[in-house]
GUDO-972569 format. One line per field, with one value per atom (N, C-alpha, C): residue number from 1; atom name; x, y, z. Coordinates in Angstrom, 3 decimals. Example, Ala and Ser with C-alpha at 12.3 -4.5 7.8 and 13.67 -1.06 7.14 Angstrom:
! GUDO-972569
num = [1; 1; 1; 2; 2; 2]
atome = [N; CA; C; N; CA; C]
c1 = [13.190; 12.300; 13.200; 12.850; 13.670; 12.900]
c2 = [-5.690; -4.500; -3.300; -2.250; -1.060; 0.030]
c3 = [7.800; 7.800; 7.800; 7.080; 7.140; 7.870]
This chain:
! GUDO-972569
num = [1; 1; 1; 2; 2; 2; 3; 3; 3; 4; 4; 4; 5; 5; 5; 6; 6; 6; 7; 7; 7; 8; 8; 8; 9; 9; 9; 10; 10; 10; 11; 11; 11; 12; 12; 12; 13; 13; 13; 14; 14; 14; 15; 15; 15; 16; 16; 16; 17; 17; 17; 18; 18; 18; 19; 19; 19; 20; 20; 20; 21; 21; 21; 22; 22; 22; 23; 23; 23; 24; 24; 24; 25; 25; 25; 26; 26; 26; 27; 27; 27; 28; 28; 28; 29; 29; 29; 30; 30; 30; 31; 31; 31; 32; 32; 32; 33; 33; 33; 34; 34; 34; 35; 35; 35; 36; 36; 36; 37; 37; 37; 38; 38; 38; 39; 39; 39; 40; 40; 40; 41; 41; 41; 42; 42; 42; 43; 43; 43; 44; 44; 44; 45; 45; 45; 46; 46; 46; 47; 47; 47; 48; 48; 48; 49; 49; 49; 50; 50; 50; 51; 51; 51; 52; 52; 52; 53; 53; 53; 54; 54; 54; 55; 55; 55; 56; 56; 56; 57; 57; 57; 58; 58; 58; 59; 59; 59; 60; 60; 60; 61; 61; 61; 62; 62; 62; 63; 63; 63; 64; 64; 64; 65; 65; 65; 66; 66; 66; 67; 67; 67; 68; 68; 68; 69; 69; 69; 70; 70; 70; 71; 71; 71; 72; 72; 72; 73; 73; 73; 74; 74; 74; 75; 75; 75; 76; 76; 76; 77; 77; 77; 78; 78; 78; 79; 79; 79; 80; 80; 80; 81; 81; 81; 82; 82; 82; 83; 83; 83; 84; 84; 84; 85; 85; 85; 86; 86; 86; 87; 87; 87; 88; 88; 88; 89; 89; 89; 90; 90; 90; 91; 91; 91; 92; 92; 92; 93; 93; 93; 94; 94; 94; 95; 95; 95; 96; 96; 96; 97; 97; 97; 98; 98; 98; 99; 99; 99; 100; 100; 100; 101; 101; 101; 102; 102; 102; 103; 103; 103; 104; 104; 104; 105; 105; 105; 106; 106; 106; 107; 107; 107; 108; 108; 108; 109; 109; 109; 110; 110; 110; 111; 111; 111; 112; 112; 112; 113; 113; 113; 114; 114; 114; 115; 115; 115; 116; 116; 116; 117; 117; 117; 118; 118; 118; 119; 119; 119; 120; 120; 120; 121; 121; 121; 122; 122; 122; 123; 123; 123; 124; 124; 124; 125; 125; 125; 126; 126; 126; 127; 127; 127; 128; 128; 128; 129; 129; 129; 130; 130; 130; 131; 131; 131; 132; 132; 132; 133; 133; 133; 134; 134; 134; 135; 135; 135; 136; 136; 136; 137; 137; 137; 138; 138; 138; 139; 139; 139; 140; 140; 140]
atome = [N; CA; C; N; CA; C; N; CA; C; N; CA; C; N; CA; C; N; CA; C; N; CA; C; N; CA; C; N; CA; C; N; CA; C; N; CA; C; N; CA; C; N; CA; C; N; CA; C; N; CA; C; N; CA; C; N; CA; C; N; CA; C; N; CA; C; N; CA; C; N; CA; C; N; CA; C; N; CA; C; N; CA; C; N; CA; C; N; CA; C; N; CA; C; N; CA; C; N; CA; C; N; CA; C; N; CA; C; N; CA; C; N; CA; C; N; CA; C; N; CA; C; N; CA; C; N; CA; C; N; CA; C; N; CA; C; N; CA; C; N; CA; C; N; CA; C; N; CA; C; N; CA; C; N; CA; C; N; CA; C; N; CA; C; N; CA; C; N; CA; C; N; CA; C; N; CA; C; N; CA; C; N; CA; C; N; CA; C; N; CA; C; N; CA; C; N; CA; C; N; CA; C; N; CA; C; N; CA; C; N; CA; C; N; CA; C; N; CA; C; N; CA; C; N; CA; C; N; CA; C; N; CA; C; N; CA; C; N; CA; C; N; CA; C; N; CA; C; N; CA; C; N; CA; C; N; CA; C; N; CA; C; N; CA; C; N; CA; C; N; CA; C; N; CA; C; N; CA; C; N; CA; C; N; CA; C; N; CA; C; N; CA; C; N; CA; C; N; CA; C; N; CA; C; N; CA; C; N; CA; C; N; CA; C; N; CA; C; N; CA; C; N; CA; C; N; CA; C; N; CA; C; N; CA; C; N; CA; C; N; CA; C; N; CA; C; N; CA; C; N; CA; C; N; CA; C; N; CA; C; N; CA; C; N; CA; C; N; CA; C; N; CA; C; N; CA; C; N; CA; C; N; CA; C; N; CA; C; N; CA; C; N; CA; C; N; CA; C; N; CA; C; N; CA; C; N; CA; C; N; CA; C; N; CA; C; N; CA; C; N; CA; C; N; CA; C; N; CA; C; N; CA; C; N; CA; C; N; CA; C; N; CA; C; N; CA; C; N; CA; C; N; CA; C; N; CA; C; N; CA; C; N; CA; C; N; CA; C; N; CA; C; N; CA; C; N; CA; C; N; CA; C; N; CA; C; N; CA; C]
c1 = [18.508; 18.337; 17.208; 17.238; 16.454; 14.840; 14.547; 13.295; 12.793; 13.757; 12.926; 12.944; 12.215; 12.178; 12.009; 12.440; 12.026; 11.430; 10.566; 9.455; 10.018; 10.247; 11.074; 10.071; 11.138; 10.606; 9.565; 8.265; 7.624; 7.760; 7.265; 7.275; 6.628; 6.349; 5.954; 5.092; 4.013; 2.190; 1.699; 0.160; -0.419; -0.205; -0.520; -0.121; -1.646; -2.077; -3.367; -2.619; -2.758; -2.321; -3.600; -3.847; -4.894; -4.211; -4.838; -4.368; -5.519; -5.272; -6.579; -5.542; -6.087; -6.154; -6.963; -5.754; -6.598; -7.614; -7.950; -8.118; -8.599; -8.662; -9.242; -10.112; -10.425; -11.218; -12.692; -14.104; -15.181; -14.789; -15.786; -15.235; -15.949; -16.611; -16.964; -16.525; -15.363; -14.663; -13.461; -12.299; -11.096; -11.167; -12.376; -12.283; -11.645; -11.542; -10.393; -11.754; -12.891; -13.991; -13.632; -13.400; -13.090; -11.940; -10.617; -9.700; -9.748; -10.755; -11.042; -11.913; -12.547; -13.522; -12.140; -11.361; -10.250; -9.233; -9.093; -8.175; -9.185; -10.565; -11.610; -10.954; -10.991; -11.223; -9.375; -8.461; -7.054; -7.215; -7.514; -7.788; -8.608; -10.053; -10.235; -10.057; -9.257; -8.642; -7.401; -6.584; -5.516; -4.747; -4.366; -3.502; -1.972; -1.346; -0.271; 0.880; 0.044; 0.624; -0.538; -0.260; -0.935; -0.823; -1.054; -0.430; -1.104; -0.681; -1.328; -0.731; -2.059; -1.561; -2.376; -1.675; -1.807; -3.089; -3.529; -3.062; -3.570; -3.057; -3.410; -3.918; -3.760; -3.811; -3.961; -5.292; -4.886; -5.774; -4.659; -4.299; -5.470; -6.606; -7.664; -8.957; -8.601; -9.826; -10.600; -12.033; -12.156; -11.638; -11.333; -10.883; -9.674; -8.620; -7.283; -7.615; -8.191; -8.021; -8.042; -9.476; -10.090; -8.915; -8.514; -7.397; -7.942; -9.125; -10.090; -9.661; -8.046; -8.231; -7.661; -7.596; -7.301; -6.284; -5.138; -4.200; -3.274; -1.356; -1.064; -1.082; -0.594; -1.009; -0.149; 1.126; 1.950; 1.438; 1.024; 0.424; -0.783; -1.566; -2.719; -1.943; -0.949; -0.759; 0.223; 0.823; 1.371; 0.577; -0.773; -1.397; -2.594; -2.541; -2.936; -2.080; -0.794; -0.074; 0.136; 0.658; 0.152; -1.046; -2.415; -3.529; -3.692; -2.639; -2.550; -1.474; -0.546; 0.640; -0.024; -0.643; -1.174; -2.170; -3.199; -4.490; -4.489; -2.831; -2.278; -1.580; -1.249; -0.411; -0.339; -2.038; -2.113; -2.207; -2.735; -3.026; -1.348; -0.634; 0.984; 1.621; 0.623; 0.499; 1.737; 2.599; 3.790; 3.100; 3.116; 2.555; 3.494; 2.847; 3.675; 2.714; 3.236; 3.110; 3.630; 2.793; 3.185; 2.332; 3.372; 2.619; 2.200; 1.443; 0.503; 1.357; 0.512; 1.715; 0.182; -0.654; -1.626; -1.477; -0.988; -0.566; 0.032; -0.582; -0.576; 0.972; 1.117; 2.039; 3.523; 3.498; 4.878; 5.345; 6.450; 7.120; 6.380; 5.938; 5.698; 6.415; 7.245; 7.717; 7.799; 8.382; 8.736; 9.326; 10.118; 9.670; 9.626; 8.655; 8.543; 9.327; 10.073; 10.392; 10.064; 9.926; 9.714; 8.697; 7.898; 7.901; 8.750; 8.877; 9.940; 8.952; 9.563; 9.005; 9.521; 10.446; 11.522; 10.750; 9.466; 9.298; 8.354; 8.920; 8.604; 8.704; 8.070; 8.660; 9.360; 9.880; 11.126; 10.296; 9.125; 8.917; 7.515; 7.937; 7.093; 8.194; 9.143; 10.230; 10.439; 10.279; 10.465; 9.513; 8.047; 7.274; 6.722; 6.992; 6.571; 7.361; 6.858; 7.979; 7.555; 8.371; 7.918; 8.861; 7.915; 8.996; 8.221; 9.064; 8.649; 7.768; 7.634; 6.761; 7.267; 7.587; 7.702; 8.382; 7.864; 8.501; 8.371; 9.197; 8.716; 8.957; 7.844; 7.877; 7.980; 8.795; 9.088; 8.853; 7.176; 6.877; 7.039; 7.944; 8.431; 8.944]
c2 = [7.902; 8.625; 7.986; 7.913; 7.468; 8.289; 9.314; 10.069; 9.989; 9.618; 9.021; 7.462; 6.883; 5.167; 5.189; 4.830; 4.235; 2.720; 2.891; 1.920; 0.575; -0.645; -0.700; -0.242; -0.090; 0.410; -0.070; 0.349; 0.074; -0.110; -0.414; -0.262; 0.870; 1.803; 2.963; 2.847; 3.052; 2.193; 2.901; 3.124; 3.724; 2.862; 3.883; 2.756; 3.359; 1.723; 2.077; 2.264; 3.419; 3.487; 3.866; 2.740; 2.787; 3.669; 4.374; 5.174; 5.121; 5.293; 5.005; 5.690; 6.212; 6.614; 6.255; 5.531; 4.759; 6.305; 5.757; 4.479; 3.690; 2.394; 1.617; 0.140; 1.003; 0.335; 1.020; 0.642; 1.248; 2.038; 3.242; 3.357; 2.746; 1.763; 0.679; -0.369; -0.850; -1.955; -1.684; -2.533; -3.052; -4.110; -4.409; -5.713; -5.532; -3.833; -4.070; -4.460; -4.171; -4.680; -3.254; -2.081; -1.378; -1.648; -2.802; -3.057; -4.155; -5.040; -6.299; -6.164; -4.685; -4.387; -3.572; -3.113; -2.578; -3.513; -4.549; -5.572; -6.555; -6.465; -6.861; -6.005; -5.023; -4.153; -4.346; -4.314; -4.401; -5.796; -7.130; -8.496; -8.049; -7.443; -7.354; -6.229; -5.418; -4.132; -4.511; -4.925; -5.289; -3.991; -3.298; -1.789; -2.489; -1.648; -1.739; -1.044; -0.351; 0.546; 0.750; 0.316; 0.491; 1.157; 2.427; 3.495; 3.778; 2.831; 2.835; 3.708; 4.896; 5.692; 5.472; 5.726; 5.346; 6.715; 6.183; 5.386; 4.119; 2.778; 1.613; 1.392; 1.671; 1.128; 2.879; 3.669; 5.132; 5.155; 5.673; 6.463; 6.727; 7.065; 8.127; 7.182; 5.373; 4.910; 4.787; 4.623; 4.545; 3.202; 2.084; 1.135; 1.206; 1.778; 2.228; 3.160; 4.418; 4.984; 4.514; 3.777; 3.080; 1.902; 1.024; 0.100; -1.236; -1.470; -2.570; -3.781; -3.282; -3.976; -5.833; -6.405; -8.388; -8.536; -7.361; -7.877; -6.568; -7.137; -5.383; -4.544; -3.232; -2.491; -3.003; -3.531; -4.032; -4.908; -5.906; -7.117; -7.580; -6.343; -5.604; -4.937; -4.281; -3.762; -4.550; -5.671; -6.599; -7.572; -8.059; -8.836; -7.804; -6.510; -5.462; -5.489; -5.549; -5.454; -6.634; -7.957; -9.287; -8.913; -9.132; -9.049; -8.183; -7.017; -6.285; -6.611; -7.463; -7.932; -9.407; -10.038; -11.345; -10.960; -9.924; -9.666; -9.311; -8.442; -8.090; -9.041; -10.325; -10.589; -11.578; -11.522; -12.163; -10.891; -10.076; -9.028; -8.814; -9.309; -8.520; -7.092; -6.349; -5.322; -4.626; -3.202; -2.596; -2.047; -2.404; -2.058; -0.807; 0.232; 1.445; 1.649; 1.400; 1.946; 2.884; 4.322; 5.292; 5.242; 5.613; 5.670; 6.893; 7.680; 8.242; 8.806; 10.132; 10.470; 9.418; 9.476; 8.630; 7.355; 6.850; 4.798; 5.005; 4.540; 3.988; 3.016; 2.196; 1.477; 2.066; 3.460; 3.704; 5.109; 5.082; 6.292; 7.939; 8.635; 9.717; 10.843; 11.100; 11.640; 12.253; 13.432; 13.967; 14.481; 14.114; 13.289; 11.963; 10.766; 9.699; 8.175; 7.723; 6.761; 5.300; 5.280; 3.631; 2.882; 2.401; 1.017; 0.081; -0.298; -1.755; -2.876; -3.421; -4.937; -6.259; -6.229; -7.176; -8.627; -8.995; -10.202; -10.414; -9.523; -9.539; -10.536; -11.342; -12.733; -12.533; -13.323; -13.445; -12.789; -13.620; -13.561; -12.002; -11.561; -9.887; -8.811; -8.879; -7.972; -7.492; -7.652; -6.825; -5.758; -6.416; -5.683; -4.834; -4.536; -4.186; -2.836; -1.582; -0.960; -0.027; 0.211; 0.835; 1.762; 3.317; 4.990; 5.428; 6.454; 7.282; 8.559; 9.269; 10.146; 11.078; 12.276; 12.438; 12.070; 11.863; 11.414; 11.205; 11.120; 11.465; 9.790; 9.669; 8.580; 8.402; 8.088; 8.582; 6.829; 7.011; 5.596; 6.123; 5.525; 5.775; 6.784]
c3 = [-7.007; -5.759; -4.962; -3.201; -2.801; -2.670; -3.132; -3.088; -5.127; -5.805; -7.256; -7.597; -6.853; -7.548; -8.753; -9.702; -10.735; -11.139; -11.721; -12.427; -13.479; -13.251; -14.799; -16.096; -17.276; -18.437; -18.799; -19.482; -20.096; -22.134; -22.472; -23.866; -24.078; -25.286; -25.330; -26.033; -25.069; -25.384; -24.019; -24.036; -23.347; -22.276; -20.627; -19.455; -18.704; -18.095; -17.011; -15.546; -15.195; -13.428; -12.917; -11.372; -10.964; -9.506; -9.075; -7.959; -6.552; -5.295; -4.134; -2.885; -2.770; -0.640; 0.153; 1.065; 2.782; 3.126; 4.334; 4.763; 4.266; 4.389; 3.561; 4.311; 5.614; 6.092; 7.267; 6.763; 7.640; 8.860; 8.853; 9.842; 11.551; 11.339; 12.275; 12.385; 11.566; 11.976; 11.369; 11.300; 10.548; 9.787; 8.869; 8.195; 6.948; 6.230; 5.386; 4.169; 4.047; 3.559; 1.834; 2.090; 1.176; 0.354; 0.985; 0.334; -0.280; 0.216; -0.562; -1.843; -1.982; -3.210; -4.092; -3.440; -4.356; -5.434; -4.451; -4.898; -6.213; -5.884; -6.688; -8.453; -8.011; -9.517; -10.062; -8.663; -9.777; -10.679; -9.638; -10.339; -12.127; -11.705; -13.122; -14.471; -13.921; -14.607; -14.646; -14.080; -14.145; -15.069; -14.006; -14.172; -14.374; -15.109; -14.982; -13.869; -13.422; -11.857; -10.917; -9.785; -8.827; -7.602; -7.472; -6.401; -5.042; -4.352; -2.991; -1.859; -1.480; -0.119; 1.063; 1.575; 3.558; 3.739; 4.815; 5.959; 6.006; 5.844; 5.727; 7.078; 8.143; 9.966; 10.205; 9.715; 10.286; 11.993; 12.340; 13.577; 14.311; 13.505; 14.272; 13.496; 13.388; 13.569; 14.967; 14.953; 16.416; 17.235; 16.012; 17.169; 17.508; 17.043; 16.654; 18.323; 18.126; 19.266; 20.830; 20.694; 21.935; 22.201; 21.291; 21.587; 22.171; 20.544; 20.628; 19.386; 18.891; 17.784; 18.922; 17.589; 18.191; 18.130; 17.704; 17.827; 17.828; 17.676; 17.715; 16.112; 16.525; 15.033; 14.084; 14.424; 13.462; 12.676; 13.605; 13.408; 11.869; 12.440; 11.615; 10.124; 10.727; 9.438; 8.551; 8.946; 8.177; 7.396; 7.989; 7.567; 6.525; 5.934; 5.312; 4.421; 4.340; 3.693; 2.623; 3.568; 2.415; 1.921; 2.608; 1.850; 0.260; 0.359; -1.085; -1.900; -1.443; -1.975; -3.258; -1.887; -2.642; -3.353; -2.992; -3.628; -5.368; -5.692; -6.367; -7.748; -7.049; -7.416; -8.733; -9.136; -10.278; -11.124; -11.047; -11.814; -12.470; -11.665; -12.330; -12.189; -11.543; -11.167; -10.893; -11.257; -10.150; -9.208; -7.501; -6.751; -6.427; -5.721; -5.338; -3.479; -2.700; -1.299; -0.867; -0.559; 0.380; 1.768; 2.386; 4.001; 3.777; 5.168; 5.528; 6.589; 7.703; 8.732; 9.701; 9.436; 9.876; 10.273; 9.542; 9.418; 10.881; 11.853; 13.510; 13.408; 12.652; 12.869; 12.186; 11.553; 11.188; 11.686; 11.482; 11.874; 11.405; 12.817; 12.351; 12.421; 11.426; 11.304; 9.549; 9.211; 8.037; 7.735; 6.599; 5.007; 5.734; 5.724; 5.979; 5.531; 5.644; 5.275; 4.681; 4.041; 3.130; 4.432; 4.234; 5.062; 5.185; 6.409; 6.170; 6.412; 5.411; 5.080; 4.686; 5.599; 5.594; 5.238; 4.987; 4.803; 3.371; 2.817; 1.277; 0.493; 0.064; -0.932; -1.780; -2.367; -3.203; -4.464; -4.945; -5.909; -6.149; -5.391; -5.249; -5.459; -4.821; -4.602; -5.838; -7.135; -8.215; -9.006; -8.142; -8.649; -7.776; -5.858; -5.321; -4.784; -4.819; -4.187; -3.139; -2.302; -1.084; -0.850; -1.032; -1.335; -0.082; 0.245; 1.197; 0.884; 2.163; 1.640; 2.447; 1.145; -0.131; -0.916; -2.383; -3.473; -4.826; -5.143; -7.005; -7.610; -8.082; -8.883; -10.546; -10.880; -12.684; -13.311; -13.854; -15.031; -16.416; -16.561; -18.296; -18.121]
């Protein structure tokens, strides 16, 4: 069903899930400076699930409001998105992305829909998954 993703199986052995809610950036800039100390700890914890919630690009930063960022919100929030994809991607990590009704760059609306991320690499697409919100996620 599309509101239970499933995880692939684990072996039946204790599992580390590391879990965080955006925003995930000062609230005086967009450098994304809180997600680069996050991606710090998956690299050396190296979780076996990693449950990321929005708002990645939220709505009611002040540069977000004023409409000071360098580029557009998509833009921003695509290059947020690699940054946790790649940041991730030695760790081996199952990444899990939920949006936010916050996240500036996606649909606000509810129950929220998946992000689209049509430019997912080949070699992420199995470990990365992107559910909507709401949703039930079943590991093991």
């Amino acid at each position: 069903s599309p509101l239970s993703p499933k995880l692939p199986l684990f072996p039946p052995e204790q599992r580390m899930v590391l879990v965080a809610c955006g925003p995930f950036t000062p609230s005086d800039g967009v450098a994304f400076e809180p997600l680069s100390d996050l991606l710090e700890v998956v690299a050396r914890d190296r979780p076996d699930v990693c449950i990321l919630f929005g708002p990645f690009l939220d709505a009611k930063h002040e540069q977000v409001e004023s409409c000071q960022l360098l580029g557009s919100f998509s833009d921003v929030f695509r290059l947020c998105l690699r940054t946790i994809i790649e940041g991730t991607r030695s760790a081996g990590s199952q990444l899990v992305l939920v949006p936010s009704l916050r996240d500036v760059s996606h649909d606000f609306v509810y129950p929220q829909p998946p992000f689209p991320f049509p430019d997912l690499p080949k070699e992420d697409r199995a470990r990365v998954l992107l559910v909507p919100e709401p949703c039930t996620l079943d590991i093991d």
